[in-house]
C-alpha positions as CSV (number, residue, x, y, z in Angstrom):
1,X,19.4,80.8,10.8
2,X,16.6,77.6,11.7
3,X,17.9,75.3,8.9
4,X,21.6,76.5,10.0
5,X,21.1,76.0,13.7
6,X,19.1,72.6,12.9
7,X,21.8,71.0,10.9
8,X,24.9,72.2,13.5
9,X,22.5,71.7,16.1
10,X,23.1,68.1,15.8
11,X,26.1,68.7,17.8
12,X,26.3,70.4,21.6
13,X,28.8,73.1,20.2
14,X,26.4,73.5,17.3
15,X,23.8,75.4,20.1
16,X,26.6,78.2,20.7
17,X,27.4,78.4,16.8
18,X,23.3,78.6,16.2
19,X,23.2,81.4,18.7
20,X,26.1,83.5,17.0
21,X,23.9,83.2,13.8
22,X,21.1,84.3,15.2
């Protein structure tokens, strides 16, 4: 889920995606 949310974290939609994963 860290290397996930890091890489779409780039992006501010990628937070909310990272927190669906986790």
């Amino acid at each position: 889920a860290l290397v996930e949310g890091a890489m779409v974290g780039h992006t501010p939609r990628g937070m909310e995606i990272a927190q669906e994963t986790l």
